[in-house]
N, CA, C and O atoms as a Tinker XYZ file with bonds, in Angstrom:
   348  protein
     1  N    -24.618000   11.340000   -7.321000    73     2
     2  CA   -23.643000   10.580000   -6.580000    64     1     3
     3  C    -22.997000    9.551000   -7.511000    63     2     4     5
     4  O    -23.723000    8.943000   -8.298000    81     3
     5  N    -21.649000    9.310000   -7.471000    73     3     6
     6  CA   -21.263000    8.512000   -8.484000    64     5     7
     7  C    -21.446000    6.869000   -7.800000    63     6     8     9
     8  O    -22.009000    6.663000   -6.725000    81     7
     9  N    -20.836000    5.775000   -8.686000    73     7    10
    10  CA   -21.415000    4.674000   -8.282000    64     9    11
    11  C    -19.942000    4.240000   -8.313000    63    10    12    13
    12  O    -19.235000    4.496000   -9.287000    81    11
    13  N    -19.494000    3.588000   -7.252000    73    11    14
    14  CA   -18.476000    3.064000   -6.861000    64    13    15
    15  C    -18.300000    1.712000   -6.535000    63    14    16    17
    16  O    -17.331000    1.083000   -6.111000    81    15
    17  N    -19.769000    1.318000   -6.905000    73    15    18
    18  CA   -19.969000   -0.101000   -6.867000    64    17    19
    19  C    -19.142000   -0.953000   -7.398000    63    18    20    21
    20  O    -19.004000   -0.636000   -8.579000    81    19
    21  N    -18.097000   -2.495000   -6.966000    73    19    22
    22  CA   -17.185000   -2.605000   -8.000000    64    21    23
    23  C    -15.760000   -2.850000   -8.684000    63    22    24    25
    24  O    -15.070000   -3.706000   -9.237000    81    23
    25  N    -15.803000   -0.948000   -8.093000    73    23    26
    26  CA   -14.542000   -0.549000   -7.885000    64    25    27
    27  C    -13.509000   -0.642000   -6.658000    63    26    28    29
    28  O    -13.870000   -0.266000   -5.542000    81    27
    29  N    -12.065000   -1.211000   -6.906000    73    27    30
    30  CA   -11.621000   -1.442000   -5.557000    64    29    31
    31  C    -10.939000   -0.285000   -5.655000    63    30    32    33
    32  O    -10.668000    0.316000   -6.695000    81    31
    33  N    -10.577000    0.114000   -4.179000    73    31    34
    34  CA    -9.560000    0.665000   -3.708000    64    33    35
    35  C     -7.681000    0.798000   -4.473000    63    34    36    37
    36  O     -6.982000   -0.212000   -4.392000    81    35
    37  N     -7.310000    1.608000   -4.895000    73    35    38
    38  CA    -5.518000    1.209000   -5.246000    64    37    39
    39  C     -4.964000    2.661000   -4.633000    63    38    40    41
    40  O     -5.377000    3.816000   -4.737000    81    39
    41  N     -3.663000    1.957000   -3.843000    73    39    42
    42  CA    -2.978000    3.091000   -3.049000    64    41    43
    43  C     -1.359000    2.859000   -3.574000    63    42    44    45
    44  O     -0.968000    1.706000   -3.759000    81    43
    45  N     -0.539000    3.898000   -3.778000    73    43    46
    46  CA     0.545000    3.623000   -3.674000    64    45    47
    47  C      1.472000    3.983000   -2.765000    63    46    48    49
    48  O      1.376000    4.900000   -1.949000    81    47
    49  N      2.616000    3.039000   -2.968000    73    47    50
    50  CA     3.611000    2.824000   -1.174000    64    49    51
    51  C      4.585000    2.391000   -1.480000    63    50    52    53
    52  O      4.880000    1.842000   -2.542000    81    51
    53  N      5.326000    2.629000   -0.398000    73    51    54
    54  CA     6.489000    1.875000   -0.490000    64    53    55
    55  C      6.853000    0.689000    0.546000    63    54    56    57
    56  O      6.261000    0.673000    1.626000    81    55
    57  N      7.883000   -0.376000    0.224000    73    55    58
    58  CA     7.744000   -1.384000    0.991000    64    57    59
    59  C      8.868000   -1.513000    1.867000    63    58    60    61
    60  O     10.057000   -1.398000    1.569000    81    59
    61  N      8.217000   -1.838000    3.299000    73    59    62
    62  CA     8.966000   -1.589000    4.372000    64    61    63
    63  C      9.840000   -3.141000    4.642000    63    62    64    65
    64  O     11.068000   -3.171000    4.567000    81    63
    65  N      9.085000   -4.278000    4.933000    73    63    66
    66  CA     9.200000   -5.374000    4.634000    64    65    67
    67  C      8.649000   -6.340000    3.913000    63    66    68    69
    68  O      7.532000   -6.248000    3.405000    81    67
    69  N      9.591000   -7.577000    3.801000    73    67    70
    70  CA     8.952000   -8.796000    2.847000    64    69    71
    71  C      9.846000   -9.870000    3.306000    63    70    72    73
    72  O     10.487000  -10.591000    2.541000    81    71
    73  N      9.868000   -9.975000    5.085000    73    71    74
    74  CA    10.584000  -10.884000    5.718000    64    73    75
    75  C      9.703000  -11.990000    5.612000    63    74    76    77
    76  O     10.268000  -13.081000    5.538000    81    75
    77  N      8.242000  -11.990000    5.581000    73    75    78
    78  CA     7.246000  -12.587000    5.891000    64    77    79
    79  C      6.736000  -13.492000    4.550000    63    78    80    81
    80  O      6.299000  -12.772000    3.652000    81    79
    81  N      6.718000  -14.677000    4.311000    73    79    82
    82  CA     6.416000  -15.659000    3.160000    64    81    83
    83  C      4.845000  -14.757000    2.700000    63    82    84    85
    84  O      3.862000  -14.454000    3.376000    81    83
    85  N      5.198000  -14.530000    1.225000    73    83    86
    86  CA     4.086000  -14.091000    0.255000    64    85    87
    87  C      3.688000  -12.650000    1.121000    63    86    88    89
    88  O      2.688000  -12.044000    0.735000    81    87
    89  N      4.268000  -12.242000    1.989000    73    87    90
    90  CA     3.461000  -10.676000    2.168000    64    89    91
    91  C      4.717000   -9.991000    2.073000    63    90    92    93
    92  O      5.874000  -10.411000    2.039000    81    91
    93  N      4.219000   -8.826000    2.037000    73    91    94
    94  CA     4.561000   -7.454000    1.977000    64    93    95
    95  C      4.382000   -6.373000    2.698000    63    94    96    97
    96  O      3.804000   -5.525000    2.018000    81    95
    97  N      4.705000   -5.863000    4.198000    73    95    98
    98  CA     4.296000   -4.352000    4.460000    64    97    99
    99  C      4.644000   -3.534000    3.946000    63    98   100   101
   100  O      5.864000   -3.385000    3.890000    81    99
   101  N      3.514000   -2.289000    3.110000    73    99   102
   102  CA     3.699000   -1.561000    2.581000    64   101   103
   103  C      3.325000   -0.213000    3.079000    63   102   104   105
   104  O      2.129000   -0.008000    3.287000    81   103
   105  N      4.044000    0.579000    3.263000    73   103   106
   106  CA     3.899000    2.557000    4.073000    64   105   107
   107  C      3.220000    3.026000    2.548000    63   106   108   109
   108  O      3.526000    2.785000    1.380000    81   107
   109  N      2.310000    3.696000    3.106000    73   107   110
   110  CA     1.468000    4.619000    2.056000    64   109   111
   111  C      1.369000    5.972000    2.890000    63   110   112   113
   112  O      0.886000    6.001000    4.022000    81   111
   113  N      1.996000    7.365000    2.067000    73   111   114
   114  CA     2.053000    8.615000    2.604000    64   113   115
   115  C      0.927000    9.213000    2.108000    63   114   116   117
   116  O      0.490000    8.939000    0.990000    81   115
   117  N      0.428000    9.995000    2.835000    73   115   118
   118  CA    -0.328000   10.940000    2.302000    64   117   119
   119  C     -0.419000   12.495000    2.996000    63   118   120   121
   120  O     -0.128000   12.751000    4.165000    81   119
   121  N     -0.829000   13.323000    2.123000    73   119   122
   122  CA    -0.784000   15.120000    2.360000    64   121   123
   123  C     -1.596000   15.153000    3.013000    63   122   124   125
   124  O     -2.435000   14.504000    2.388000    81   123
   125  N     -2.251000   15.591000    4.324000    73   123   126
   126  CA    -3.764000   16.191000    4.702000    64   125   127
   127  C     -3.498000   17.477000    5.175000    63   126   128   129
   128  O     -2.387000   17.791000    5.601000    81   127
   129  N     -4.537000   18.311000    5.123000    73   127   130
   130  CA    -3.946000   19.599000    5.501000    64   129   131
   131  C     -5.009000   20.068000    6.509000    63   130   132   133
   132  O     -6.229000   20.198000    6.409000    81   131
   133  N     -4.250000   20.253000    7.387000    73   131   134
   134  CA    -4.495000   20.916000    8.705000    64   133   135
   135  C     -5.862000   21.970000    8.700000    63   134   136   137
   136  O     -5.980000   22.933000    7.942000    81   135
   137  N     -6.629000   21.642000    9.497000    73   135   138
   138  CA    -7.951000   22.499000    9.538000    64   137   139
   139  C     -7.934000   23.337000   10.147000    63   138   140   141
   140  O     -9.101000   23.729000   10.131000    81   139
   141  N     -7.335000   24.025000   10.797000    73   139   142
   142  CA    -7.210000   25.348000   11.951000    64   141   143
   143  C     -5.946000   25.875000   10.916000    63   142   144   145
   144  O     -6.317000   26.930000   10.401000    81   143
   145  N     -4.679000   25.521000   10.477000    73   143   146
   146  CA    -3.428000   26.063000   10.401000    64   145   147
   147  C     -3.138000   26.138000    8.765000    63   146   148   149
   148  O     -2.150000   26.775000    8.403000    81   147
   149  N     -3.920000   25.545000    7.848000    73   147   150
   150  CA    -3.806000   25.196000    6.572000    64   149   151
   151  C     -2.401000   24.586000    6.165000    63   150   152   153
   152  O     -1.918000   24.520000    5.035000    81   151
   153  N     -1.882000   24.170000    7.333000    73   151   154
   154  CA    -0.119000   23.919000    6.913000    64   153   155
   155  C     -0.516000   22.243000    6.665000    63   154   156   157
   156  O     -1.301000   21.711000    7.450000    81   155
   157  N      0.168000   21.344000    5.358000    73   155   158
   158  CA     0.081000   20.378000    4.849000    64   157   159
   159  C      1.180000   19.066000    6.038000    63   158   160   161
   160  O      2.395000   19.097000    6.233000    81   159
   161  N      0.339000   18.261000    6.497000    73   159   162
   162  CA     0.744000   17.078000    7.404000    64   161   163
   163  C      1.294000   15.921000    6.633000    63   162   164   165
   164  O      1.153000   15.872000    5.411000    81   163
   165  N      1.924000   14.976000    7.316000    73   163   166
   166  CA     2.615000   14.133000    6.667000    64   165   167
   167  C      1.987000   12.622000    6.828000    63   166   168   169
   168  O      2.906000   11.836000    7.057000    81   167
   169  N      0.376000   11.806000    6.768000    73   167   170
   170  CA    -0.116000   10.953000    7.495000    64   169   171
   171  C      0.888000    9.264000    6.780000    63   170   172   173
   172  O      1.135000    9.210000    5.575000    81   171
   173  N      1.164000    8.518000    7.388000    73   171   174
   174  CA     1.261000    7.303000    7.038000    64   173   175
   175  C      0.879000    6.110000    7.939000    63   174   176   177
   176  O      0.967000    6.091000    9.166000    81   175
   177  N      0.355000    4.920000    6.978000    73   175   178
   178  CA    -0.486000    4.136000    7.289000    64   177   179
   179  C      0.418000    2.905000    6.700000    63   178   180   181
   180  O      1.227000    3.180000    5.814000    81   179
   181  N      0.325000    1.771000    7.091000    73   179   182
   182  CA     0.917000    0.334000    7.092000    64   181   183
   183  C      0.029000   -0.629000    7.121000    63   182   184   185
   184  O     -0.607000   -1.045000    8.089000    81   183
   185  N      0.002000   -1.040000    5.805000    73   183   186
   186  CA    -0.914000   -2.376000    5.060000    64   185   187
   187  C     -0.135000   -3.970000    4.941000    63   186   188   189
   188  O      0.643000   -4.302000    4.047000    81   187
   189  N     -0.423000   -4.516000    5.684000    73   187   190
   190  CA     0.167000   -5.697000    5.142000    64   189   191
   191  C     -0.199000   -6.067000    3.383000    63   190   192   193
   192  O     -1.025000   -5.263000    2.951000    81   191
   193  N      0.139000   -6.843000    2.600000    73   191   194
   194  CA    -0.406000   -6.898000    1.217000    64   193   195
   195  C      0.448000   -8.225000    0.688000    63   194   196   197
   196  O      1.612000   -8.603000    0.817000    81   195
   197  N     -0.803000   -8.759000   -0.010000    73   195   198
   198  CA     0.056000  -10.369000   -0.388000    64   197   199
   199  C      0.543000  -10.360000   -1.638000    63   198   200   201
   200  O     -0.265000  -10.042000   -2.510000    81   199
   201  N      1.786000  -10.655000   -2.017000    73   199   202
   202  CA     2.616000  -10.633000   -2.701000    64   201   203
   203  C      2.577000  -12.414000   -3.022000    63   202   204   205
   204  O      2.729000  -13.259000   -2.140000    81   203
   205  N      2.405000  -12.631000   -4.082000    73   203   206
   206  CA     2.062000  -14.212000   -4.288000    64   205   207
   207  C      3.506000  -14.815000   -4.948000    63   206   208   209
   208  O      3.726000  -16.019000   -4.813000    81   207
   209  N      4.531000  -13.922000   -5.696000    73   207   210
   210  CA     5.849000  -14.751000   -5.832000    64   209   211
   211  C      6.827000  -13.937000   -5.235000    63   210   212   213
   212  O      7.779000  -13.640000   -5.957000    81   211
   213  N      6.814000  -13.451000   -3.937000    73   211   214
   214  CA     7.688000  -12.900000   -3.594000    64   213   215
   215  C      8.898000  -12.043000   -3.979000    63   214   216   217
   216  O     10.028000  -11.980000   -3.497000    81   215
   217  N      8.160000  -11.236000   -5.259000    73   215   218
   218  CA     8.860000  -10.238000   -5.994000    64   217   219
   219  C      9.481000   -9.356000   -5.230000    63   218   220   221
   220  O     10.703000   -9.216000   -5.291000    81   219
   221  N      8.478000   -8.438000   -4.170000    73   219   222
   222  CA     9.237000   -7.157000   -3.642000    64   221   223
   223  C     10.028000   -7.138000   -3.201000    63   222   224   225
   224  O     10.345000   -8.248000   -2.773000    81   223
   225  N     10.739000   -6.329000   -2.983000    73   223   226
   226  CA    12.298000   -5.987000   -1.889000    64   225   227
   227  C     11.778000   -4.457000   -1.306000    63   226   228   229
   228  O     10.805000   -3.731000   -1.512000    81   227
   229  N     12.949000   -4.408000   -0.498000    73   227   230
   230  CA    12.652000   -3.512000    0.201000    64   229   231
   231  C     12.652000   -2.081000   -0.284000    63   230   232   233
   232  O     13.442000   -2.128000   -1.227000    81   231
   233  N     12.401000   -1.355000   -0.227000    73   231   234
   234  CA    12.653000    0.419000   -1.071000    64   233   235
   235  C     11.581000    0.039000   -2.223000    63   234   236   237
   236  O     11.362000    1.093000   -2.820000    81   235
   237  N     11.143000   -0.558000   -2.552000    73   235   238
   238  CA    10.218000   -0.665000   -3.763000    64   237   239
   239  C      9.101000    0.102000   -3.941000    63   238   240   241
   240  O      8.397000    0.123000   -2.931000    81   239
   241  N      8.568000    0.920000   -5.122000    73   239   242
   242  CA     7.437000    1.543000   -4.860000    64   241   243
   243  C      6.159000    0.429000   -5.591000    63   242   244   245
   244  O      6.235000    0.133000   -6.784000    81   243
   245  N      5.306000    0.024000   -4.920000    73   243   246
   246  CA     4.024000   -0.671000   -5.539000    64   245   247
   247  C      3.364000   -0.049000   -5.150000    63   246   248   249
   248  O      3.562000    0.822000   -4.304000    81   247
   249  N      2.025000   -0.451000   -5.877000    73   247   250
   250  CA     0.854000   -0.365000   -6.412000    64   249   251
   251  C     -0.347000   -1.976000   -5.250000    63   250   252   253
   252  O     -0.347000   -3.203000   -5.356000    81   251
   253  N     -0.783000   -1.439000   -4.732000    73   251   254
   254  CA    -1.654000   -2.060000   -4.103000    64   253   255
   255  C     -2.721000   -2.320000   -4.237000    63   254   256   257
   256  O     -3.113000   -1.231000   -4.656000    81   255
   257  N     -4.025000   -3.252000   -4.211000    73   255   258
   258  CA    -5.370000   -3.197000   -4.666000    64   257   259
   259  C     -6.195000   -3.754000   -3.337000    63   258   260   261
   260  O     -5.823000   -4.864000   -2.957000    81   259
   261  N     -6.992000   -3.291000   -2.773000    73   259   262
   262  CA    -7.578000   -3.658000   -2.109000    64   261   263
   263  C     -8.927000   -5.221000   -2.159000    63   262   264   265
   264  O     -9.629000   -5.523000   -3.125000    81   263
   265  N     -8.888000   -5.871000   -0.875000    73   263   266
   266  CA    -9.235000   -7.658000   -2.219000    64   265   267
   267  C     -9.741000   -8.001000   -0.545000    63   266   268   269
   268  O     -9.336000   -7.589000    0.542000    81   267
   269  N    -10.649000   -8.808000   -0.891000    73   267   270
   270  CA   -10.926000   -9.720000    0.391000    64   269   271
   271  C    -10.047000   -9.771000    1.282000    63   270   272   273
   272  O     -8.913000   -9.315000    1.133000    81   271
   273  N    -10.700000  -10.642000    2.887000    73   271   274
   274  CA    -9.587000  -10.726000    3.727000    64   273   275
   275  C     -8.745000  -12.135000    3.210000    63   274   276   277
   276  O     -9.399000  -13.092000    2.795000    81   275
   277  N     -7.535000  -12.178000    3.256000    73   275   278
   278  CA    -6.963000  -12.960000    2.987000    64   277   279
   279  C     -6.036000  -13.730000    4.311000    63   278   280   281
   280  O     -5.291000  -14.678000    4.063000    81   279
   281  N     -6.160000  -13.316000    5.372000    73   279   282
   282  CA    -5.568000  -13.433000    6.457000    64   281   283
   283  C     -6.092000  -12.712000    7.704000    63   282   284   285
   284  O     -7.117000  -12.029000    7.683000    81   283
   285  N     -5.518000  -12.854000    8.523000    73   283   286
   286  CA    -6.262000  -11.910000    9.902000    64   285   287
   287  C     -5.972000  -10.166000    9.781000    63   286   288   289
   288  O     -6.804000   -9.336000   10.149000    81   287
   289  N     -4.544000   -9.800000    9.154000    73   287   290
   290  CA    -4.473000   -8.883000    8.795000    64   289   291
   291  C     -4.332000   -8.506000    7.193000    63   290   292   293
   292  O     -4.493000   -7.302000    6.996000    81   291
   293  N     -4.101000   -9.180000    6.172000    73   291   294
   294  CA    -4.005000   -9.215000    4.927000    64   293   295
   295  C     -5.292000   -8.865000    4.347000    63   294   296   297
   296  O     -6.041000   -9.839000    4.264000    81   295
   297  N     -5.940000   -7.396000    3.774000    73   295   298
   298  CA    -6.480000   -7.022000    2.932000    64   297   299
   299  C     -6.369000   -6.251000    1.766000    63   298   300   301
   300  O     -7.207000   -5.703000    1.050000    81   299
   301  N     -4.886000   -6.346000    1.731000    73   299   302
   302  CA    -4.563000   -5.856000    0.245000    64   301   303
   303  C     -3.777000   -7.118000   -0.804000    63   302   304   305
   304  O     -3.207000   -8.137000   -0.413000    81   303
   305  N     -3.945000   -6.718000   -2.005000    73   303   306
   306  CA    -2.728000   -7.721000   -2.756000    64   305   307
   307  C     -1.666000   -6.570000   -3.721000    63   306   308   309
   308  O     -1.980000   -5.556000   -4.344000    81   307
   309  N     -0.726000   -7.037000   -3.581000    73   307   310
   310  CA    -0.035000   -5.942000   -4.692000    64   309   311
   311  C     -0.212000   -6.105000   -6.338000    63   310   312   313
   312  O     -0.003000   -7.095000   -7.039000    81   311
   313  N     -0.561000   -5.101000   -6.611000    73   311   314
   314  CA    -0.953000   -5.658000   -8.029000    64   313   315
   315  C      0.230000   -5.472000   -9.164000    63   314   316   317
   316  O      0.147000   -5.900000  -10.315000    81   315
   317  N      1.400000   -4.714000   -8.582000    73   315   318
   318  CA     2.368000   -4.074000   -9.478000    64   317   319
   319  C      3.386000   -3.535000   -8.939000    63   318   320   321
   320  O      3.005000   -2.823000   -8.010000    81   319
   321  N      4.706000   -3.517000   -9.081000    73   319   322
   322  CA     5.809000   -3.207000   -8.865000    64   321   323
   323  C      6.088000   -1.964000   -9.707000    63   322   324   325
   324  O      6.260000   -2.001000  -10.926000    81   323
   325  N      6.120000   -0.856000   -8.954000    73   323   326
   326  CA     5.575000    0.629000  -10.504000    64   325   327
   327  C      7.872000    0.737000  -10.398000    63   326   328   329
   328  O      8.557000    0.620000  -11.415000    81   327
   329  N      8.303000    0.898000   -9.396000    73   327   330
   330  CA    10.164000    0.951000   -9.667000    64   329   331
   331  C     10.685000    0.168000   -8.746000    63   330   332   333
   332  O     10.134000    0.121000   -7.646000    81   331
   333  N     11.692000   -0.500000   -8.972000    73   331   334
   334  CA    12.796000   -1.404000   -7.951000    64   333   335
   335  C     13.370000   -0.081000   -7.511000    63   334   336   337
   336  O     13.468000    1.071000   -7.933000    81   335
   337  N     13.681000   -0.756000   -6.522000    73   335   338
   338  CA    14.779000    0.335000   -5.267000    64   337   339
   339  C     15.798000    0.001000   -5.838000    63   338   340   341
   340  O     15.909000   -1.031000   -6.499000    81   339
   341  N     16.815000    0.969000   -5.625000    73   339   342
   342  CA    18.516000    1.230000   -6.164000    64   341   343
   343  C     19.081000    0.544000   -4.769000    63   342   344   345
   344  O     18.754000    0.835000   -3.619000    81   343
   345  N     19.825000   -0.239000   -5.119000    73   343   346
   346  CA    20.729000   -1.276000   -4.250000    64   345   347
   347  C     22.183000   -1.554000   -4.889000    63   346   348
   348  O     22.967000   -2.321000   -4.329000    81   347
C-alpha cells in the first residue's frame, strides 16, 4: 500500500467566480465511466479556494491544493494560475 501520508490533494479547474474578497470558485471536470454502459460521463464539482491576492479572473485555469479549513466552506487554496483566460 503506498503511503500518502503528507501528501495533499491538487485538482485542476477552472474559475467560475472571484466576486468574493480572497476566494475563488473553482469547477473541476472529471471523466468517470459508466458501469453498466462503459460510455464516459461528464462529473463536475465546485470548490470554493482562497486566493490570497486576488489574482484570478474568470475563465482561468488553476491549480488547487487542498489545506486546512480556512472558512466554513474554504478547503482549498490555489496554488497556481497554470493560463489566463482570453478577454
Amino acid at each position: 500500500m503506498k503511503n500518502t501520508r503528507g501528501m495533499k490533494r491538487q485538482l485542476v479547474g477552472t474559475v467560475l467566480s472571484n466576486k468574493t474578497e480572497k476566494t475563488a470558485t473553482v469547477q473541476v471536470e472529471r471523466l468517470v465511466r459508466h458501469s453498466i454502459y462503459r460510455k464516459f460521463i461528464r462529473r463536475r464539482a465546485k470548490f470554493a479556494a482562497h486566493d490570497e491576492r486576488n489574482e484570478c479572473g474568470i475563465g482561468d485555469r488553476v491549480l488547487i491544493t487542498e489545506s486546512r479549513p480556512l472558512s466554513k466552506t474554504k478547503r482549498w487554496r490555489v496554488s497556481r494560475i497554470i493560463e489566463k483566460a482570453v478577454s
